[in-house]
C-alpha positions in Angstrom: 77.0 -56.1 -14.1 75.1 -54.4 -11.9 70.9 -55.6 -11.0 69.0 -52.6 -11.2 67.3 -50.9 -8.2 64.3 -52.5 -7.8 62.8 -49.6 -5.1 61.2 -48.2 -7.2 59.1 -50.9 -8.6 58.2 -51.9 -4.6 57.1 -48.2 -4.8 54.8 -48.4 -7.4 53.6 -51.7 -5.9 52.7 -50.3 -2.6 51.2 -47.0 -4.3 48.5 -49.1 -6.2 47.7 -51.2 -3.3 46.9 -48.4 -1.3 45.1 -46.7 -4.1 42.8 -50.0 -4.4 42.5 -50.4 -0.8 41.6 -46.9 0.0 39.4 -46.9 -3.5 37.3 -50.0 -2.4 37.4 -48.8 1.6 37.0 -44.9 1.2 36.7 -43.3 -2.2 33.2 -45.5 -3.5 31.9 -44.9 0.2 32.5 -41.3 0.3 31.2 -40.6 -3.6 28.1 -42.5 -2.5 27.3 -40.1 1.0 28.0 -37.1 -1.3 26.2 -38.2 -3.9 23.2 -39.1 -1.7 23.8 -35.7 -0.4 24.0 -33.9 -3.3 21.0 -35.8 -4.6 18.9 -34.7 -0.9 20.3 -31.3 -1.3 18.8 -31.1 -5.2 15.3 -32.6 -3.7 15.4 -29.7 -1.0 16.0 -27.3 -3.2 12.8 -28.6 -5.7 10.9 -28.4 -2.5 11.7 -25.4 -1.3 11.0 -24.0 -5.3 7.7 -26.0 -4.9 6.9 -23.8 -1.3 8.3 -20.5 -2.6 5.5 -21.2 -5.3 2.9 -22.4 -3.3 3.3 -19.4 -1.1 3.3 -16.8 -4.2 0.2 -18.3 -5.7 -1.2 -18.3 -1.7 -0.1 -14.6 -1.4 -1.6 -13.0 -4.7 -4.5 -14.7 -3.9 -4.7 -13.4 -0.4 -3.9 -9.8 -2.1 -6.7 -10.2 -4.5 -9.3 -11.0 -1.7 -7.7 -8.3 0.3 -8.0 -5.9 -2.8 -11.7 -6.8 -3.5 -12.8 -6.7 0.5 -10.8 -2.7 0.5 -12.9 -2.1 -3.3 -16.1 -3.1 -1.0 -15.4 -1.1 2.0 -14.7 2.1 -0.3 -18.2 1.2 -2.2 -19.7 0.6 1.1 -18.6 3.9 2.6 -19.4 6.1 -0.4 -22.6 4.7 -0.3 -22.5 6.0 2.9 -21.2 9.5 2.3 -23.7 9.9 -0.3 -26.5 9.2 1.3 -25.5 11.5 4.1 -24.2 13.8 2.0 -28.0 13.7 0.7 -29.5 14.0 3.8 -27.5 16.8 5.0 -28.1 18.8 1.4 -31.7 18.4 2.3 -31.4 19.4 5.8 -29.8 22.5 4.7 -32.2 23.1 2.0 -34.9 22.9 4.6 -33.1 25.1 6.8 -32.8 27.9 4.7 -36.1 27.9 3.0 -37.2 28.0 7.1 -34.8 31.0 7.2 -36.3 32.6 3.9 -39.8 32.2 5.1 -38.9 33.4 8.5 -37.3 36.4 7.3 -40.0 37.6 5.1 -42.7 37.0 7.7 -40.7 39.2 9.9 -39.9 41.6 6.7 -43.7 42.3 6.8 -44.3 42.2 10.4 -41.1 45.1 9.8 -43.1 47.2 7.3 -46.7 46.7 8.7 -45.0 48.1 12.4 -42.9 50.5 10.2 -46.4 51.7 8.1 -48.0 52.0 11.4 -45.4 54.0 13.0 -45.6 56.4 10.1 -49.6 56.8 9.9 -49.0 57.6 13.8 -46.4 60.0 13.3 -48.5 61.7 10.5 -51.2 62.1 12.4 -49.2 62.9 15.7 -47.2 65.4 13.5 -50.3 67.7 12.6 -51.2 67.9 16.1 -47.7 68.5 17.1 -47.4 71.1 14.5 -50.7 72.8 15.9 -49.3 72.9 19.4 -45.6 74.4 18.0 -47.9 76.9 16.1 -49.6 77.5 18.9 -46.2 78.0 21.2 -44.7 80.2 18.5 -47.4 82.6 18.2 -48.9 82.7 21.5 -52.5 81.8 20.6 -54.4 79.5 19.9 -54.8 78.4 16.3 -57.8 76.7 14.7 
């Protein structure tokens, strides 16, 4: 009878060995720097989730004063254009009531000059027509 081949029992032997040597010397350490890792990679992440946030909230309310400083400045300056808007509207206003007036004192001036120039020209035409008369028929006419 033959002893059976004990090889692969000196196998088995060595294989849990190293399994316990390399479980106790580098598996356990290993899982514990990745776990540590893992775990400072997760508190990162909340951080950066908890900055991300911060700066939304930081932004909208930068927007919002940023909004109400532009709804000012557009109030502001249409005060502005309004009120020159006003000033100019009565500007022109007085302008052209400065142009009416102007114009019908120089209207009148026009027909007083034009009246005179026809009361001159009526009495200029009767002695002018005297003096054609006078031409035309070679004597003098009364």
């Amino acid at each position: 009878m033959q002893l059976p081949d004990l090889s692969l029992l000196l196998v088995m032997a060595v294989f849990w060995a190293t399994y316990a040597v390399l479980r106790v010397f580098v598996f356990t350490p290993l899982g514990r720097i990745l776990g540590e890792r893992e775990a400072a990679t997760a508190a990162a992440a909340g951080a950066l989730e908890a900055a991300v946030g911060r700066e939304r909230e930081t932004l909208a309310a930068v927007d919002q004063k940023l909004t109400a400083a532009r709804r000012a400045a557009m109030s502001a300056r249409e005060a502005v254009r309004q009120s020159a808007s006003a000033r100019r509207q009565g500007i022109v206003d007085a302008a052209r009531e400065e142009a009416r007036a102007s114009a019908e004192e120089y209207q009148k001036k026009l027909e007083a000059e034009a009246a005179a120039a026809r009361e001159e020209l009526r009495r200029g035409a009767s002695v002018i027509a005297g003096e054609i008369a006078e031409l035309a028929l070679g004597r003098k006419v009364a």
